[in-house]
C-alpha positions in Angstrom: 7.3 -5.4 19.9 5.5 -5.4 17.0 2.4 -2.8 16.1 -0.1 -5.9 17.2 1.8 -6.2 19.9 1.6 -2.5 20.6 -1.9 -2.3 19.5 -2.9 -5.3 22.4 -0.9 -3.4 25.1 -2.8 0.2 24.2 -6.5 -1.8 24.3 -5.4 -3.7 27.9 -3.9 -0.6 29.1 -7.2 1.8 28.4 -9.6 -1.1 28.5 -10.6 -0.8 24.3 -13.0 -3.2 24.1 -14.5 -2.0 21.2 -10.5 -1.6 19.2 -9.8 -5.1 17.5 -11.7 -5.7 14.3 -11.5 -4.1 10.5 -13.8 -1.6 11.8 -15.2 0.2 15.0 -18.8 -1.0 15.6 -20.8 1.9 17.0 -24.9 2.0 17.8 -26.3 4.4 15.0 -30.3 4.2 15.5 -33.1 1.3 15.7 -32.1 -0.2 13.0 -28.4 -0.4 12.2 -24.8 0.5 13.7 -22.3 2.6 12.6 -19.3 1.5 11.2 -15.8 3.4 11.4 -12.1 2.5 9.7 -8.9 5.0 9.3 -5.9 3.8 7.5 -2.9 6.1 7.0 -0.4 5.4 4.1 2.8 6.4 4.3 5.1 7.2 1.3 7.8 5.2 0.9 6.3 2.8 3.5 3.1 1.7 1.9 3.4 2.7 -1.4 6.7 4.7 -3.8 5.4 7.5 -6.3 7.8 6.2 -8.8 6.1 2.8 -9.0 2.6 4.0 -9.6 0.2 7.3 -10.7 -1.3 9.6 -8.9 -4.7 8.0 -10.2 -4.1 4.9 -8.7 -3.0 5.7 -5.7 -5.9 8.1 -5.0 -8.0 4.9 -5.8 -5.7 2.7 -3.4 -6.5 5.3 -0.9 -10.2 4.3 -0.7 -9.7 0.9 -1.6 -7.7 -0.1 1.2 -11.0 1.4 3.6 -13.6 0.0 1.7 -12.3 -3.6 1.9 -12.7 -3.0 5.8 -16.0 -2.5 5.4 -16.2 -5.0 3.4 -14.7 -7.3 6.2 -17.5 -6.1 8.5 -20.4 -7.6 6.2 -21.7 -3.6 6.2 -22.6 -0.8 3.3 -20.2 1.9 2.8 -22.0 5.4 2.7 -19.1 8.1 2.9 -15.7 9.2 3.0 -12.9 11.5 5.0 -9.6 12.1 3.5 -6.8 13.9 4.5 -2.9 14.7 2.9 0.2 15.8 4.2 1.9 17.0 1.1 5.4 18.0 0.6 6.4 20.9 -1.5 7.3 19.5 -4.9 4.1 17.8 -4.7 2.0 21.1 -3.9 0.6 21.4 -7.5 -2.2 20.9 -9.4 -1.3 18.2 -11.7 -0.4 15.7 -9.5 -3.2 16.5 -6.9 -5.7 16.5 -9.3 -5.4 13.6 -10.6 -5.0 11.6 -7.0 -8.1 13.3 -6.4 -9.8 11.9 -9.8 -8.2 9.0 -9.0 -10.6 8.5 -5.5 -13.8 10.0 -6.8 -13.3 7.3 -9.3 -13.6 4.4 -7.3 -15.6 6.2 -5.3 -18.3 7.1 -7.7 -18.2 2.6 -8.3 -19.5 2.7 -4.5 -21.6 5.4 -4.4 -19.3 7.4 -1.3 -19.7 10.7 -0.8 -16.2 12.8 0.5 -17.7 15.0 3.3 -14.6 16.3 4.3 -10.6 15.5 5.3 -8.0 18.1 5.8 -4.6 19.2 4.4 -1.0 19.9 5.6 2.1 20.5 4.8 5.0 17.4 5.2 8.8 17.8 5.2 9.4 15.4 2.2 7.0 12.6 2.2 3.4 12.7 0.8 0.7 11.2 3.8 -2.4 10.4 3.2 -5.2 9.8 5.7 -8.2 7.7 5.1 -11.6 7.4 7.3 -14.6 5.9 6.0 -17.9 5.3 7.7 -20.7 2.5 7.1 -23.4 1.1 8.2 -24.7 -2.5 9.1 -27.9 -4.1 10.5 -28.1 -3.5 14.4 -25.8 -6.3 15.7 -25.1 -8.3 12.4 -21.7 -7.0 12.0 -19.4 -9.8 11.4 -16.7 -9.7 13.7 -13.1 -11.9 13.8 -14.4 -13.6 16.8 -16.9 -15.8 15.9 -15.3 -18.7 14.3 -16.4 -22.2 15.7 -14.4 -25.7 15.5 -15.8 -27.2 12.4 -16.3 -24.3 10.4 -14.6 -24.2 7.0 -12.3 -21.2 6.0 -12.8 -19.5 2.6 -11.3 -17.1 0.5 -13.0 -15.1 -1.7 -10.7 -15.4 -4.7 -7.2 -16.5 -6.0 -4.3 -15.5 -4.0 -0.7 -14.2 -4.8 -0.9 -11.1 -7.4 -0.8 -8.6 -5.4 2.1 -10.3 -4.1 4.0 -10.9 -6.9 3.2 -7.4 -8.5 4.9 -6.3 -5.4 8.1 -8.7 -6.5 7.9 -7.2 -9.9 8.1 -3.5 -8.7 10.9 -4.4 -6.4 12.5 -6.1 -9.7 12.5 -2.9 -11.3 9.6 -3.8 -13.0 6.6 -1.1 -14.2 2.9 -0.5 -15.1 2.2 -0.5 -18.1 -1.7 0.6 -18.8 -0.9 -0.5 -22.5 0.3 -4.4 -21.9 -1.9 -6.9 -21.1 0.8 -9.4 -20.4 0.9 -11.2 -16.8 3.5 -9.0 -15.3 1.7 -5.7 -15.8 -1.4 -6.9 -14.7 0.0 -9.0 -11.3 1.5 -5.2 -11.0 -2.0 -3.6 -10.9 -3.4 -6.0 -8.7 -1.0 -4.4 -6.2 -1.4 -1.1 -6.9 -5.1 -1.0 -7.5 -6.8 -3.5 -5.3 -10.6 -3.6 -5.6 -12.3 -4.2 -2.0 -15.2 -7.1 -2.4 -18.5 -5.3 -0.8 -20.7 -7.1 -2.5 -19.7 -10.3 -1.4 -19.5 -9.0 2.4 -22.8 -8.1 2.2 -24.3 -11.4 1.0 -22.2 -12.8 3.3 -23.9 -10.9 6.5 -27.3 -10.7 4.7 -27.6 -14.8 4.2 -25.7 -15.4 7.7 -22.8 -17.2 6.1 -20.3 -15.8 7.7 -19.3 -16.7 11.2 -15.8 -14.2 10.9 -13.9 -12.5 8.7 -11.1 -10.3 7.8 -10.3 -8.9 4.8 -6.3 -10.1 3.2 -4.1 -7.1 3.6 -0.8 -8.3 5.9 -1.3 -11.9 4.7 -3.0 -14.9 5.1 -1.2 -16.8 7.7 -0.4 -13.5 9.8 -4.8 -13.0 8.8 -6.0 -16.3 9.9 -4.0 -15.8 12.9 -5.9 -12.6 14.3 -9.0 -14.9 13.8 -7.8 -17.5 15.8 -6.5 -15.2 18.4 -10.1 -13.1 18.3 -12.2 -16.6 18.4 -10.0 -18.7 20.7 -9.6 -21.2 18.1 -6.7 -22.9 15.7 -7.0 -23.2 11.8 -5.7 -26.1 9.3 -4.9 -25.1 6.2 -4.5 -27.0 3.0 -2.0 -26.1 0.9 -3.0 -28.1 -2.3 -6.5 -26.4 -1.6 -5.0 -22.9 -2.1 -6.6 -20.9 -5.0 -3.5 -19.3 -7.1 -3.3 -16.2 -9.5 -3.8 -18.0 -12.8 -0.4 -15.9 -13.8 1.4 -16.5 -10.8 4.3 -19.5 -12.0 5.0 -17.5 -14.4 6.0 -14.6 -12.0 6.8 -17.0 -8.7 9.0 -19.8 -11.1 8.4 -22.6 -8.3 5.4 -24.1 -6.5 7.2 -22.9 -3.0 7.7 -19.9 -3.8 4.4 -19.2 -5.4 2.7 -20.7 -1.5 5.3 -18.4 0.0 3.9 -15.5 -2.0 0.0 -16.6 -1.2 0.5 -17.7 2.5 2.6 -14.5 3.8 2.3 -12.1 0.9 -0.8 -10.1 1.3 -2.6 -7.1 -0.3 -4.8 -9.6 -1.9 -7.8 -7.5 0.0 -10.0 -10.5 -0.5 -12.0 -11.5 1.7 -11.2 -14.3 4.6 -14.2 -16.2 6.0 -15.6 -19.0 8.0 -18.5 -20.9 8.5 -20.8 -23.9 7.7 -19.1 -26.0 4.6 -22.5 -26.8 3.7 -24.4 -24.0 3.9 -21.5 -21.8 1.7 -21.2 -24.8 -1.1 -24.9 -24.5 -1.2 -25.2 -20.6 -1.7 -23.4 -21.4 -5.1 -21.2 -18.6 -4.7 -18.8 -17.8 -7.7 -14.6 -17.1 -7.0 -15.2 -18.9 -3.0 -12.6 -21.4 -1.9 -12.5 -23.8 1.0 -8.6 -23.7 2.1 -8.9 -24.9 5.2 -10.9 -25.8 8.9 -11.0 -24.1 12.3 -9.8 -26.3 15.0 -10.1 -26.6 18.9 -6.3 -25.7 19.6 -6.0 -22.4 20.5 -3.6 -20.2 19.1 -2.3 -23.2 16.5 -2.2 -22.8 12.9 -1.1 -25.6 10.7 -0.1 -25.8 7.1 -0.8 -29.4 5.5 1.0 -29.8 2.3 2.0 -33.4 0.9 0.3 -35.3 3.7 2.9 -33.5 6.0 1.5 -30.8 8.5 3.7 -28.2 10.1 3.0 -25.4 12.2 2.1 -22.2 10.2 3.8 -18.7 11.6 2.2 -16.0 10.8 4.9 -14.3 8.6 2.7 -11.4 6.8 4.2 -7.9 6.5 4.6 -6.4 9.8 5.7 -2.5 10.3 8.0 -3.0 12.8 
């Protein structure tokens, strides 16, 4: 089984209704709910020390949270994080900095860190991230409320991250001094920046019927909101919005809708809703790629005037 395999089993098994979106939806007072996300990354799983800094992955740390939030329509207010640290690691220059590295982005957001905890690892570093936030009292925007006949939308061109990700496995590096396509498809994946302010105009103008924010991939993505909605989706593949570097990087067309359909890390924003009603909110870096349908469980690419069934094929941990 796979860990949303695992993850469906756990919530049947213990009867978690409220385990299946970005974040935990919990009643805070008259006026709003609370909302809670944890994401752990792993060294040499979600991230390798020798591809990036220690600033940027302190700001990954956050980011990664904040776009769940950001999925959820809601305003982030504070921060929790904890590290397992190995030995070499234990010093102050590289912890320093990973901490400069969060209170960086943070500071963009305006989160406060009340608290975390620290331990000791074997010989991986592990960090742990919890964030809370808060929403208007049942305006979350959940994964389940896509209709037949919405549009889906992305909030912005697909397939850096992606391809940074190729780069680094290439042997590829940052450089914070180029400003060539390579170096900055590279930062894309290791600095992603989480879209807030477009998560809240989307659950402050009621655009949004669901939405998720890009991190496994978009066909593995569009899949949990067809599974959490009881729907199917048809996406257009000539309607997909590409990183303005990514041929250069990709060298094909396929490869570069390989890259954008299964890649992920993106941490855009995926939404539906009314066609209308979004092309009329004049909202800058939104694409329609695509429709919900009434066939459960059935996502379809269409590419050529051909239409094939699209698996959901984003990164999986086991």
């Amino acid at each position: 089984m796979n860990e949303f395999e695992f993850i469906k089993n756990i919530k049947k098994k213990y009867g978690l209704d409220l385990v299946g979106d970005d974040c935990a939806v919990l009643p805070k007072d008259n006026e709003n709910d609370l909302l809670l996300t944890a994401d752990m990354i792993v060294e040499e799983i979600d991230f390798k020390l020798d591809w990036t800094t220690p600033q940027l992955l302190g700001q990954r740390s956050l980011a990664v949270s904040l776009s769940d939030i950001a999925a959820m329509g809601g305003d982030v207010t504070w921060g929790m994080l904890s590290i397992g640290v190995p030995e070499h690691l234990w010093e102050p220059r590289f912890l320093d900095a990973f901490y400069e590295g969060w209170h960086d982005l943070a500071a963009m957001y305006e989160v406060d860190l009340v608290g975390g905890d620290v331990s000791r690892t074997t010989n991986r570093f592990v960090i742990d991230s919890i964030v809370g936030g808060i929403v208007p009292k049942g305006k979350a925007i959940l994964r389940s409320g896509a209709r037949c006949g919405d549009g889906v939308f992305v909030s912005g061109p697909l397939g850096g991250a992606a391809a940074g990700l190729k780069l680094l496995k290439e042997g590829m590096r940052y450089d914070p001094k180029s400003s060539d396509p390579q170096s900055l498809m590279i930062l894309k994946q290791l600095r992603p920046l989480p879209q807030l302010r477009l998560g809240k105009q989307l659950q402050e103008d009621g655009l949004a019927t669901s939405m998720i924010d890009l991190s496994d991939g978009l066909s593995s993505d569009i899949a949990h909101i067809c599974r959490a909605s009881g729907t199917g989706a048809r996406i257009f593949a000539e309607e997909m919005p590409f990183d303005a570097d990514l041929l250069e990087v990709a060298g094909s067309v396929d490869e570069m809708l390989e890259l954008t359909l299964h890649g992920g890390e993106d941490f855009e924003l995926l939404f539906t809703g009314n066609s209308e009603k979004i092309s009329a909110a004049g909202l800058s870096d939104v694409f329609r790629i695509g429709e919900i349908t009434d066939n459960p469980g059935v996502i379809e690419v269409v590419r050529g005037g051909t239409t094939e069934l699209l698996p959901a094929k984003g990164y999986r941990h086991f």
